[in-house]
C-alpha positions in Angstrom: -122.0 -42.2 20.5 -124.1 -39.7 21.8 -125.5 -36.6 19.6 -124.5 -34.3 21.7 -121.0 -35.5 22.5 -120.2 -36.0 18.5 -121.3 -32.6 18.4 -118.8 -31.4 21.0 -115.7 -33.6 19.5 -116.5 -31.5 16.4 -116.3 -28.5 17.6 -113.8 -28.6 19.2 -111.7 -30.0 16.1 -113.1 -27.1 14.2 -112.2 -24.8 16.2 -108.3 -26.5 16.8 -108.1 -26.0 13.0 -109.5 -23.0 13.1 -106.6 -21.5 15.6 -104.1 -23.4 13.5 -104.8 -22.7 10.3 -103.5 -19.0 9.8 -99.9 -20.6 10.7 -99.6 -24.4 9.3 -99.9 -22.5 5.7 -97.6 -19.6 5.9 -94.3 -20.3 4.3 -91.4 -20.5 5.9 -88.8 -17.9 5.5 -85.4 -18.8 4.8 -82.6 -19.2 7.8 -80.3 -15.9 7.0 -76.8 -17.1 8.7 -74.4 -13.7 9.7 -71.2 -14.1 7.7 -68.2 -11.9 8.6 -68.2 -8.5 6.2 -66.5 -9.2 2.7 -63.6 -6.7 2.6 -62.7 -5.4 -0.6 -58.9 -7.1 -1.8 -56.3 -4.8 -1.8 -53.7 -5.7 -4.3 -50.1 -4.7 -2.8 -47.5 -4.1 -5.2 -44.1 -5.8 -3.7 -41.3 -3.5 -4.1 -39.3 -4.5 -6.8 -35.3 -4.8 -5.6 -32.6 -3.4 -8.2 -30.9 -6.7 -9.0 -27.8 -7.6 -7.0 -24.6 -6.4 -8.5 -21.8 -8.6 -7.2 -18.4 -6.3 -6.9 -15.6 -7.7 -9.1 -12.6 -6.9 -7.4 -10.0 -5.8 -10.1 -6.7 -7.6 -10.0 -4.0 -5.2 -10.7 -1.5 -6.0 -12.4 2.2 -5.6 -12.6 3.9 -3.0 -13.9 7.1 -5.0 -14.6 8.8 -8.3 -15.7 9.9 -9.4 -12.7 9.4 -12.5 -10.9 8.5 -11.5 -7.4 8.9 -13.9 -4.4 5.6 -14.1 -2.5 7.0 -12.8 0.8 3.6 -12.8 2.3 3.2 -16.6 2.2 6.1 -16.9 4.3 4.8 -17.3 7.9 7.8 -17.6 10.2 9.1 -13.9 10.4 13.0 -14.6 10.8 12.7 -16.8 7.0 10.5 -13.9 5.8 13.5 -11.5 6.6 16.5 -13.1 5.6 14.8 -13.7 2.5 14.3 -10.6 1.8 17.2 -9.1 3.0 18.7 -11.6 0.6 17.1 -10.5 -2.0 17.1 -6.9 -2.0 21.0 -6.9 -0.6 22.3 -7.6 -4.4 21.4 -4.6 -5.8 22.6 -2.3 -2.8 25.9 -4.0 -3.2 26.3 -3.7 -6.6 24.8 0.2 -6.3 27.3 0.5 -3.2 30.2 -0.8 -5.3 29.8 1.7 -8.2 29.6 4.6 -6.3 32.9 3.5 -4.6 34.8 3.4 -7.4 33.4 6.8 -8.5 34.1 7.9 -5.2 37.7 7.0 -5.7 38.0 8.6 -9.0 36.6 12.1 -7.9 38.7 11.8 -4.8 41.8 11.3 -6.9 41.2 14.3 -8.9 40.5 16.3 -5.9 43.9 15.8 -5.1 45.1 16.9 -8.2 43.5 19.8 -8.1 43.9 21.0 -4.9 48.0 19.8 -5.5 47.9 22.6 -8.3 47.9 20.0 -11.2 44.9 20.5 -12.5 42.9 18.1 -14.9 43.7 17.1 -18.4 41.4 17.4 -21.4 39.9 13.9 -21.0 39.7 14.1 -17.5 37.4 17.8 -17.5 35.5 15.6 -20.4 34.8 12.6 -18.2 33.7 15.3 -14.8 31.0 16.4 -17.0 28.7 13.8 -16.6 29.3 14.1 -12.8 28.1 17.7 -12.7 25.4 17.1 -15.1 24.1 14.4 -13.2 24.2 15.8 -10.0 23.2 19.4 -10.7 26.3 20.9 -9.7 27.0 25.0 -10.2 28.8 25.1 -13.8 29.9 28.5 -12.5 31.6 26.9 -10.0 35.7 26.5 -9.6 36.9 22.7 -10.6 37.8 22.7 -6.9 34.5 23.8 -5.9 32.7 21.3 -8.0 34.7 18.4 -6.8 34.2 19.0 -3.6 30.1 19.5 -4.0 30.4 15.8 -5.8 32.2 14.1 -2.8 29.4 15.6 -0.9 27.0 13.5 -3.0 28.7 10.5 -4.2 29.2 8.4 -1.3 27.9 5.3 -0.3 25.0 4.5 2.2 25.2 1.4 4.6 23.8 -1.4 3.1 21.9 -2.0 6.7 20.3 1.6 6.4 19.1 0.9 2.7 17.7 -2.7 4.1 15.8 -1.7 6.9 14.5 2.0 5.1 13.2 -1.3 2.2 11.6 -3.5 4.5 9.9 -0.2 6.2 8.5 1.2 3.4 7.6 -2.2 1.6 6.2 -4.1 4.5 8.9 -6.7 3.8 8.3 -6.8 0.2 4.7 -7.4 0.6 3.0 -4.0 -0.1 0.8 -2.9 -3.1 3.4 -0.5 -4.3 6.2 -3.1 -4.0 4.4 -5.6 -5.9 3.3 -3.9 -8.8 5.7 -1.6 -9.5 8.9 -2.8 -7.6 9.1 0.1 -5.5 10.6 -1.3 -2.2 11.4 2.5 -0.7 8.2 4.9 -1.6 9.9 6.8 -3.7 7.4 9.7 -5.7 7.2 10.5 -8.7 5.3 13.8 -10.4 5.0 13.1 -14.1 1.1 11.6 -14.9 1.4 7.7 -15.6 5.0 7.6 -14.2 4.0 5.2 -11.5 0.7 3.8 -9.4 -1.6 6.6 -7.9 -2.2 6.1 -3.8 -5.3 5.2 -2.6 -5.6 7.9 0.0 -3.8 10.8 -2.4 -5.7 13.9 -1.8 -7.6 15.7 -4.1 -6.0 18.0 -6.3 -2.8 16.2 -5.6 -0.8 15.0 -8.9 2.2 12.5 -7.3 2.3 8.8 -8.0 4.4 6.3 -6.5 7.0 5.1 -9.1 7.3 2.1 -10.6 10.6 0.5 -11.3 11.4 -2.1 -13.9 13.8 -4.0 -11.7 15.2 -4.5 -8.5 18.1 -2.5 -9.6 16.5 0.4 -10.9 14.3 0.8 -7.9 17.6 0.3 -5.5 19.3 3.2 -7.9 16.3 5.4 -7.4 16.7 5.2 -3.7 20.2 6.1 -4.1 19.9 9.1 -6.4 16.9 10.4 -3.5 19.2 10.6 -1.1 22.4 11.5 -3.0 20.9 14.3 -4.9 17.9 15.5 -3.6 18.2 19.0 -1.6 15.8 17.6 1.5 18.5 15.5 2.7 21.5 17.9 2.9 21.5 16.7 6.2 22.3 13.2 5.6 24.9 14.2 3.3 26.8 16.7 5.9 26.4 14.4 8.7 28.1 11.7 6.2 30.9 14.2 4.8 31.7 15.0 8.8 32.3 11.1 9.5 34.4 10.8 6.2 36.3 13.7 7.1 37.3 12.6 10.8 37.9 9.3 9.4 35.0 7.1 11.0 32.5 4.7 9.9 30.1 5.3 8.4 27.2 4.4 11.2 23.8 3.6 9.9 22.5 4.5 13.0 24.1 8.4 13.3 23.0 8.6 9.4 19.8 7.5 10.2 19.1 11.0 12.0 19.7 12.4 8.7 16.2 10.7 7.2 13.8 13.3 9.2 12.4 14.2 5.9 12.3 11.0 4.3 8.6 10.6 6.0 6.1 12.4 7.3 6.6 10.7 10.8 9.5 12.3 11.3 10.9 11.6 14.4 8.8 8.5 14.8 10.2 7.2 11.7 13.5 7.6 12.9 12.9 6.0 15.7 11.3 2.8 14.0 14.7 2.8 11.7 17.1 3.0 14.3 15.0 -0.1 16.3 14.8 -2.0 12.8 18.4 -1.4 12.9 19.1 -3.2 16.4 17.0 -5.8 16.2 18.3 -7.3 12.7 22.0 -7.2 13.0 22.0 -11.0 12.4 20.4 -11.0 8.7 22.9 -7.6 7.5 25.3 -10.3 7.3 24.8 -12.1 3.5 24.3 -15.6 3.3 27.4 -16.0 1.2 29.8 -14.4 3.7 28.3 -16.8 6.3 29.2 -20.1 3.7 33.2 -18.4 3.5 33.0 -18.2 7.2 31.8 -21.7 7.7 34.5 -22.7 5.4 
């Protein structure tokens, strides 16, 4: 090779590492990859719940002895009725029956007196309970006081005291007729005598009664309307049939029961159309089997 062209080849290598050189020995800096910002972790506290509470509903129970048919089980509505027509109608007879007979005794001393005979010793001893019982004047003439009494002790169609039942119990299937056999709503004002209503307003002290049997409750009804001054009415309208000798209609006493309910009207309305459209269970099964016979 040629001096001149070695010398060339050199230079030019020395000057190819010259140019390189400041760069093949600087070190590499390190590859800085962008990462999304680190957010600082908020700890949320979850809401803590008050534990679920189920409700347990309280079974109340009854308030008597008495084996109650389940009238609400029993789906077809004429069964439902003459069953418990049937099994109220006992009670009203036998109430019905009583007050009959004391009908008949107060009716034959009327006569006596009014005849001028007057009553004996025993007999002025066995009016006394009468008067007692139904709060008549003691100041009163024996004349006066038997007539107040005939006023009171009468009977009431047993169709009227049906249908006023079936009415007020929902045919035997209400609260108040379950626990505490009280088949007509019948109130009561002494604390514990009875069940307190659910919607009784405040400040209000009546319960509904409760009865320890079917007769008791029946009698209760009784003494309501036989005693009790709101239904005067009922009692005139029933002394005025007595004393033109008609029947006693269920359906002209029934106007007599304005104040049995706060309906009024209404409710005499819903009696009356009870009354119509159950003439065929009034008539109890046992009279049916004679009939039959």
């Amino acid at each position: 090779m040629k001096p001149n062209l070695f010398l060339r080849l050199v230079l030019c290598t020395a000057l190819i590492i010259a140019v390189l050189a400041p760069f093949t020995f600087l070190a590499p800096k390190p590859l800085v990859v962008a990462s999304a910002p680190v957010k600082a972790e908020v700890v949320v506290e979850a809401e803590v719940l008050p534990p679920v509470v189920e409700e347990v509903k309280v079974v109340e129970q009854p308030l008597h002895q008495v084996e109650l048919p389940d009238f609400a089980a029993i789906y077809d509505i004429p069964t439902k009725k003459r069953m418990f027509f049937e099994y109220i109608r006992p009670a009203v007879d036998a109430k019905n029956s009583e007050l009959a007979q004391q009908r008949a005794q107060l009716e034959f001393w009327h006569e006596q007196v009014s005849l001028g005979l007057g009553l004996t010793e025993a007999e002025q001893i066995s009016l006394q309970p009468f008067i007692k019982a139904y709060r008549i004047n003691q100041n009163n003439s024996t004349l006066q006081q038997l007539n107040d009494l005939l006023m009171r002790v009468d009977i009431i169609p047993t169709s009227l005291v049906l249908v006023q039942a079936a009415n007020e119990s929902a045919w035997g299937t209400s609260r108040f007729a379950k626990i505490g056999l009280n088949f007509f709503g019948i109130w009561c004002y002494r604390q514990g005598c009875g069940m307190v209503p659910g919607g009784r307003n405040t400040g209000a002290k009546h319960e509904v009664a409760a009865f320890q049997s079917v007769d008791s409750a029946v009698a209760g009804y009784f003494n309501n309307i036989n005693k009790h001054n709101a239904y005067h009415v009922f009692r005139t309208i029933r002394s005025e049939l007595r004393a033109q000798d008609q029947p006693l209609s269920a359906e002209i006493l029934a106007t007599g029961l304005l104040p049995y309910s706060e309906r009024g009207a209404h409710y005499v309305l819903d009696i009356t159309n009870m009354l119509r459209h159950n003439q065929r269970f009034f008539v109890s099964q046992s009279n049916n089997t004679a009939a039959a016979e």
